[in-house]
Backbone as JSON Lines, residues from 0, in Angstrom:
{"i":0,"aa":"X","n":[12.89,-11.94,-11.4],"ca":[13.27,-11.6,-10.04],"c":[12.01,-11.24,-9.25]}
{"i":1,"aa":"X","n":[12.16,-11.64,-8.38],"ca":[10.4,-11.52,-7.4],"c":[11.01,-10.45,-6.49]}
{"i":2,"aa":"X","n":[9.47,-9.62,-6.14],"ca":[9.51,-8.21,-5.43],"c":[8.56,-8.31,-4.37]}
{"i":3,"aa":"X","n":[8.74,-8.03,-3.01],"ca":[7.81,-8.03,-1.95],"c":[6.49,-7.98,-2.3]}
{"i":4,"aa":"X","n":[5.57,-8.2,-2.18],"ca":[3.74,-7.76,-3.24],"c":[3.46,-7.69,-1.95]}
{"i":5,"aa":"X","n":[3.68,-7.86,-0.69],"ca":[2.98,-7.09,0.58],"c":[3.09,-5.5,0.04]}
{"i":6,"aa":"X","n":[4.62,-5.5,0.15],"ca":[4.84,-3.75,0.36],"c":[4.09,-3.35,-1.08]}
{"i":7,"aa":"X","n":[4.11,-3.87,-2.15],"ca":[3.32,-3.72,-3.2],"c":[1.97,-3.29,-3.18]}
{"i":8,"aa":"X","n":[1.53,-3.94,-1.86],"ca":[0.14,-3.63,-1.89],"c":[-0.13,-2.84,-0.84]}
{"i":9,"aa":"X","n":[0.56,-2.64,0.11],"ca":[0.73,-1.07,0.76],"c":[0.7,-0.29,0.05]}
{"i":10,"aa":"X","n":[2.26,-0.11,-0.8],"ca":[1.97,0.89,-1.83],"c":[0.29,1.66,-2.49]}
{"i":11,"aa":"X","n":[-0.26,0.32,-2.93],"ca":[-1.19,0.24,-4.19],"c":[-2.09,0.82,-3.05]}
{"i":12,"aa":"X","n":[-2.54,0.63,-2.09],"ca":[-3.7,1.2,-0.88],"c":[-3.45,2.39,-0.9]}
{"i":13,"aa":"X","n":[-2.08,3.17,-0.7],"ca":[-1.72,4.59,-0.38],"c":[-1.83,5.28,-1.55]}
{"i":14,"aa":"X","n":[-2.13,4.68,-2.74],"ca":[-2.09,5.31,-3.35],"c":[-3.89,5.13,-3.88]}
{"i":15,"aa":"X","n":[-4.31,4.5,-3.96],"ca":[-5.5,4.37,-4.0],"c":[-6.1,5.71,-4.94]}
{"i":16,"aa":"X","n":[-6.62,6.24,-3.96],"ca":[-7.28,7.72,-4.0],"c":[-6.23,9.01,-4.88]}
{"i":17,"aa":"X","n":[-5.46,8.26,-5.24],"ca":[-4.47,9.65,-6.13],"c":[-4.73,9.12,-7.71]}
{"i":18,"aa":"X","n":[-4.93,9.9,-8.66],"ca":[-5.28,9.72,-9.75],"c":[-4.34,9.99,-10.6]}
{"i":19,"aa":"X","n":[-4.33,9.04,-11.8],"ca":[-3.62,9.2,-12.83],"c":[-1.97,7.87,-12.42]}
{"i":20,"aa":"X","n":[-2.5,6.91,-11.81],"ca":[-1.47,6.04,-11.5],"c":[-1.35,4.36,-11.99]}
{"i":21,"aa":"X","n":[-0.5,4.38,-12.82],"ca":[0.09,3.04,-13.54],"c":[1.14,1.99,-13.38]}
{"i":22,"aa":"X","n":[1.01,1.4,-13.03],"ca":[1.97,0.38,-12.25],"c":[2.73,-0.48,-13.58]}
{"i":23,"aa":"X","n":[4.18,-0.39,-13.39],"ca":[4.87,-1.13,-14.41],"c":[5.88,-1.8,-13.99]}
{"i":24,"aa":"X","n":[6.4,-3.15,-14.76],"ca":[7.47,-3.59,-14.16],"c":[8.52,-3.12,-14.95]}
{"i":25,"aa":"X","n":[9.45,-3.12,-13.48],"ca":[10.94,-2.77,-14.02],"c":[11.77,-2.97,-13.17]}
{"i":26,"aa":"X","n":[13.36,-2.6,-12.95],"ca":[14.21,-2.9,-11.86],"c":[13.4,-4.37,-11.77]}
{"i":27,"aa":"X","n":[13.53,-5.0,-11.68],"ca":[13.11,-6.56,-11.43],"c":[12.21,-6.18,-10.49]}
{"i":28,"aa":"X","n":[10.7,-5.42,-10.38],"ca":[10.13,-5.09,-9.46],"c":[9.25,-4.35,-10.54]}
{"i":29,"aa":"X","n":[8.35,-3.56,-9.47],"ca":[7.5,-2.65,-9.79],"c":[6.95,-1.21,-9.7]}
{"i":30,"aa":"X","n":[7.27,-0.47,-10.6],"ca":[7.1,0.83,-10.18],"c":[5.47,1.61,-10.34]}
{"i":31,"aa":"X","n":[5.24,2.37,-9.83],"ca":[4.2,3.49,-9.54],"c":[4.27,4.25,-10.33]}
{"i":32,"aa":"X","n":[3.66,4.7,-11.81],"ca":[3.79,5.64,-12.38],"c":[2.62,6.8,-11.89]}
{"i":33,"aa":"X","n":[3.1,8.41,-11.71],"ca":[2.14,9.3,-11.28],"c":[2.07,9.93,-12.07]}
{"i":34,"aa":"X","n":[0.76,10.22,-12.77],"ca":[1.05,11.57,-14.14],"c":[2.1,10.95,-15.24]}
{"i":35,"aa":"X","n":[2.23,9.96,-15.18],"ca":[2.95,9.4,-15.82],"c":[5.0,9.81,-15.85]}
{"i":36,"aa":"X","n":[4.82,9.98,-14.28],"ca":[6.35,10.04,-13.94],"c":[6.66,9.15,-13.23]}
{"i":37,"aa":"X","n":[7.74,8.62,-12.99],"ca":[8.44,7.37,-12.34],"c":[8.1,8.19,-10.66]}
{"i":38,"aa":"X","n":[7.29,7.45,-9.93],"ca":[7.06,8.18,-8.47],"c":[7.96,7.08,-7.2]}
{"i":39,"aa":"X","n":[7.29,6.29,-7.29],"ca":[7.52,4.76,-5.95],"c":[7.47,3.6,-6.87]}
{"i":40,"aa":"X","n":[8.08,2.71,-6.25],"ca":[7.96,1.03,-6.46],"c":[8.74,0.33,-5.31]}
{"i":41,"aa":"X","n":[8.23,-0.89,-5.95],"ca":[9.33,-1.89,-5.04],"c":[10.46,-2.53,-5.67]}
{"i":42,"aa":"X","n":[11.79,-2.7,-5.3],"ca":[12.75,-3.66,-5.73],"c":[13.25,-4.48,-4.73]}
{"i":43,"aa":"X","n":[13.12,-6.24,-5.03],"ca":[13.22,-6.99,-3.75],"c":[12.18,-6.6,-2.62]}
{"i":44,"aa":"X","n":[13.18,-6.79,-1.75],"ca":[12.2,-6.26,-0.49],"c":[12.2,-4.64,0.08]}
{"i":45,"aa":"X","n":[12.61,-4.02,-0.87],"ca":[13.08,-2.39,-0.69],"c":[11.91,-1.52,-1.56]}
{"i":46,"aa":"X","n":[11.61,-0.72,-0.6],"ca":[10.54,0.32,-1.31],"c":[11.93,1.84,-1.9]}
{"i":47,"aa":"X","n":[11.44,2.2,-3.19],"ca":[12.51,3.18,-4.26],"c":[11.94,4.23,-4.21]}
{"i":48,"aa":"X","n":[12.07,5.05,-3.94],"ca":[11.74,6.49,-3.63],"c":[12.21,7.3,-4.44]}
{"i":49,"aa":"X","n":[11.32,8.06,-5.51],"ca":[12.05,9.29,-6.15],"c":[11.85,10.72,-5.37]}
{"i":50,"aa":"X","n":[12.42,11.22,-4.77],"ca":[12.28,12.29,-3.9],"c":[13.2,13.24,-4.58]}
{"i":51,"aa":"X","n":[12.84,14.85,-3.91],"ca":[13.79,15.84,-4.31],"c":[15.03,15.75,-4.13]}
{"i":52,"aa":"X","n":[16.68,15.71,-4.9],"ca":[17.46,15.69,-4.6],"c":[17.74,16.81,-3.89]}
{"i":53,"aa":"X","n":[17.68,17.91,-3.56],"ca":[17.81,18.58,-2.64],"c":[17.18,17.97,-1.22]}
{"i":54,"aa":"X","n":[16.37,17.15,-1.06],"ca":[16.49,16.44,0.05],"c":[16.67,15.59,0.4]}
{"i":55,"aa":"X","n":[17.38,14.78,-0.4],"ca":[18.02,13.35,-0.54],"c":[18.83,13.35,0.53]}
{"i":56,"aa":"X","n":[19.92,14.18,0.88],"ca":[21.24,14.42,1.97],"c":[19.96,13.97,3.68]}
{"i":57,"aa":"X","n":[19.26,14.49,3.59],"ca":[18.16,14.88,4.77],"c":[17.46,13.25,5.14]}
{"i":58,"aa":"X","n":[17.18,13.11,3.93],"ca":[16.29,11.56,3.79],"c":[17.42,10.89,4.06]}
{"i":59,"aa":"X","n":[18.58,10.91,3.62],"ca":[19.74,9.81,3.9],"c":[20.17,9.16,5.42]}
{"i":60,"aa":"X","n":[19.44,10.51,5.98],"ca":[19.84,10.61,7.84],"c":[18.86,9.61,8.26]}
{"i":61,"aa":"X","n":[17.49,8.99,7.66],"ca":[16.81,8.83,8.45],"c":[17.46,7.2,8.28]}
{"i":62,"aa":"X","n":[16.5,6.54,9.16],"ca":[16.71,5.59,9.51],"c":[16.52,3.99,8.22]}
{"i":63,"aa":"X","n":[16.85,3.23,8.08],"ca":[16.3,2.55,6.64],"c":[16.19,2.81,5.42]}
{"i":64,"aa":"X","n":[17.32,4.18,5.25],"ca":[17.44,4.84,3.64],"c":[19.05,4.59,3.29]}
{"i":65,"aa":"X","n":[19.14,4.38,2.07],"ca":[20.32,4.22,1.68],"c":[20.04,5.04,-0.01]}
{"i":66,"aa":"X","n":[21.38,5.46,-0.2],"ca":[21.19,5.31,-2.06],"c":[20.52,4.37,-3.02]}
{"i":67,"aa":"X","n":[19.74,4.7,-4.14],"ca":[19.55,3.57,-4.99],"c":[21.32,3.79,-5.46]}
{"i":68,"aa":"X","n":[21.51,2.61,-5.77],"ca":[22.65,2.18,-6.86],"c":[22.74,1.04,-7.56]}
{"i":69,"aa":"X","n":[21.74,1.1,-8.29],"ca":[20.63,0.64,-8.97],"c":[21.63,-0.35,-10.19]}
{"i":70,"aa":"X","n":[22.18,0.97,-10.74],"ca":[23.89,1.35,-12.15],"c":[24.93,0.99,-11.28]}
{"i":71,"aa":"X","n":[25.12,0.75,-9.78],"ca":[26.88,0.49,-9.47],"c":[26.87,1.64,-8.49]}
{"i":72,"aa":"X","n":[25.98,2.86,-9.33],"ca":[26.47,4.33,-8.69],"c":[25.08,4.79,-7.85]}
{"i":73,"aa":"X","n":[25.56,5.61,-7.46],"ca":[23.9,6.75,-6.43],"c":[23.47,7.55,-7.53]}
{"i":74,"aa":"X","n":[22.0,7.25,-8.03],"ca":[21.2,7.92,-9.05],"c":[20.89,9.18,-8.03]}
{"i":75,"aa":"X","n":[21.31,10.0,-8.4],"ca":[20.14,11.25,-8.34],"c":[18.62,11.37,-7.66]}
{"i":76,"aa":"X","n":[18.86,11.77,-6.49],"ca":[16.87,11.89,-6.59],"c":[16.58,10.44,-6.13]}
{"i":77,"aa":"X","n":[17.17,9.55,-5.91],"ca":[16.15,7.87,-5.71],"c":[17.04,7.74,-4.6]}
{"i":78,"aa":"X","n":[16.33,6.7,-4.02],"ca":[16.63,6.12,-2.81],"c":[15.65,5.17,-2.39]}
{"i":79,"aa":"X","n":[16.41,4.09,-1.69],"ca":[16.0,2.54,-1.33],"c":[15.75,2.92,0.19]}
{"i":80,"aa":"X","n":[14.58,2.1,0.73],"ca":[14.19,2.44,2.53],"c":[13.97,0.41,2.18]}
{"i":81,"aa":"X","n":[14.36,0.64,3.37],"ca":[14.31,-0.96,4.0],"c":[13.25,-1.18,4.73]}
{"i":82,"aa":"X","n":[13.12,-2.43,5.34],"ca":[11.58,-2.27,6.26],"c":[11.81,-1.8,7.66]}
{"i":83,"aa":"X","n":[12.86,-1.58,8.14],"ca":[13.49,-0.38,9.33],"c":[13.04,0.64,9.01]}
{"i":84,"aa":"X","n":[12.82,1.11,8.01],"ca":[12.62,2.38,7.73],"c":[11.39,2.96,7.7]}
{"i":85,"aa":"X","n":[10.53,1.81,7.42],"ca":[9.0,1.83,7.54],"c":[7.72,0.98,7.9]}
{"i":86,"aa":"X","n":[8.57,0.38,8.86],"ca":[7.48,-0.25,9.72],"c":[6.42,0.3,10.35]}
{"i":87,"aa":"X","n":[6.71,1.68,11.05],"ca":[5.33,1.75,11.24],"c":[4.62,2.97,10.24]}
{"i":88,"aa":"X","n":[3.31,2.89,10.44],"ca":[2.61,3.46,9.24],"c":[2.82,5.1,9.67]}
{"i":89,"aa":"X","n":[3.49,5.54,10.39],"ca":[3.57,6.93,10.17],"c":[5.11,7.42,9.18]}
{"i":90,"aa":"X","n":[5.91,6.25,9.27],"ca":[7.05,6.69,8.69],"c":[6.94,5.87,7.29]}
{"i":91,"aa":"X","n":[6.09,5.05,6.86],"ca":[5.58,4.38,5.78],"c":[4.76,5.88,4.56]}
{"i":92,"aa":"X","n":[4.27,6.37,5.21],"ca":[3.45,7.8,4.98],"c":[4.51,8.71,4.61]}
{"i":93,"aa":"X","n":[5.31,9.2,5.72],"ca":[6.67,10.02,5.55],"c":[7.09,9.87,4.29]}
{"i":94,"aa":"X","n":[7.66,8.4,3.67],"ca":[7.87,8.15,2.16],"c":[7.02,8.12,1.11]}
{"i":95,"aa":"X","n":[6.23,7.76,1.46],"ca":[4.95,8.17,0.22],"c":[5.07,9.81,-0.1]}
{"i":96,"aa":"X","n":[4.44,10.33,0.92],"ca":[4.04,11.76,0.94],"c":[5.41,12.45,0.43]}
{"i":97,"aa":"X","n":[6.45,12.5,0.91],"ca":[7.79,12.7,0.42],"c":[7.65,12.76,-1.49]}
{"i":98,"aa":"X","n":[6.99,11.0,-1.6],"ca":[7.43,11.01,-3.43],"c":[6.29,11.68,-4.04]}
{"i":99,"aa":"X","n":[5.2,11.63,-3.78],"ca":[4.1,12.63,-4.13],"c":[4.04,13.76,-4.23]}
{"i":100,"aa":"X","n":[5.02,14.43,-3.22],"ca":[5.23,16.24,-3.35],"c":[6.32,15.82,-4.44]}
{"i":101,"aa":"X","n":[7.7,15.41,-4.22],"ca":[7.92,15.66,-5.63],"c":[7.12,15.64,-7.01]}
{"i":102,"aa":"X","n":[6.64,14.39,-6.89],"ca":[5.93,14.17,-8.18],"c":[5.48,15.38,-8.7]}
{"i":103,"aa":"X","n":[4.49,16.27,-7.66],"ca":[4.04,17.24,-8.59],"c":[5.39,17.93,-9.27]}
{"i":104,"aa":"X","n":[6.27,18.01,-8.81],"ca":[7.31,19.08,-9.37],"c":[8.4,18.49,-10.44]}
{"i":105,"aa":"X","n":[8.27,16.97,-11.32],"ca":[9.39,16.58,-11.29],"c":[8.98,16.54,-12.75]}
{"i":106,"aa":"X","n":[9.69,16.24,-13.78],"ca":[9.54,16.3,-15.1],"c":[9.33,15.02,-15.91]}
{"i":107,"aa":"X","n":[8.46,14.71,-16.42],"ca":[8.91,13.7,-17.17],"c":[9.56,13.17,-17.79]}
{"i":108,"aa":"X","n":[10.09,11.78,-18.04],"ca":[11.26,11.69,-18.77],"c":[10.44,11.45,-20.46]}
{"i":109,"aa":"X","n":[11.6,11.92,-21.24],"ca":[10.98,12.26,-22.63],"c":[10.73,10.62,-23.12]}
{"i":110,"aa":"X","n":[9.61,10.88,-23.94],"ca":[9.27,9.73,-24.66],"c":[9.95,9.1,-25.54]}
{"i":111,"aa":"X","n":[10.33,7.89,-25.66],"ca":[11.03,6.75,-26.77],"c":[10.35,7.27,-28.15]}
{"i":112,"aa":"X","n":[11.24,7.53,-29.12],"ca":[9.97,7.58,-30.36],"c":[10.1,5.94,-30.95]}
């Protein structure tokens, strides 16, 4: 399944300068690993946002966000922005910066043995 590699490489610029970041495929796309936690990627043409679920309700208001429902259902904490949502580079930022403050706070998921 092919994934936008523009917004891919937005992504990969914004993140540039932040350390400790690994890019993997998954969701038929590509995710951003930070510290080695699931942070941003792309699926299709949709940038995935792991943000605080306590502000998920807040992020939902804005413009070009919907639930991931990734499973059928609304995961927890993730959410899909469309390119309404971030066309221009200040609200492109808004979502980055958004998954980055979580990141510092979010847990890793435990390792496969």
């Amino acid at each position: 399944m092919a994934f936008n590699e523009k917004l891919a490489d937005r992504i990969r610029e914004s993140l540039a300068d932040v350390p400790k970041v690994e890019e993997k495929n998954m969701f038929g796309g590509v995710c951003f690993m930070v510290d080695g936690k699931m942070c941003i990627g792309v699926v299709k043409d949709e940038m995935m946002c792991r943000i605080d679920p306590e502000q998920a309700e807040t992020a939902l208001e804005k413009n070009g966000c919907r639930p991931m429902d990734f499973t059928g259902r609304p995961m927890k904490g993730y959410v899909y922005i469309s390119d309404d949502g971030m066309k221009k580079k200040k609200d492109f930022d808004y979502w980055v910066g958004l998954c980055l403050e979580f990141n510092a706070k979010a847990k890793a998921s435990k390792k496969k043995k």
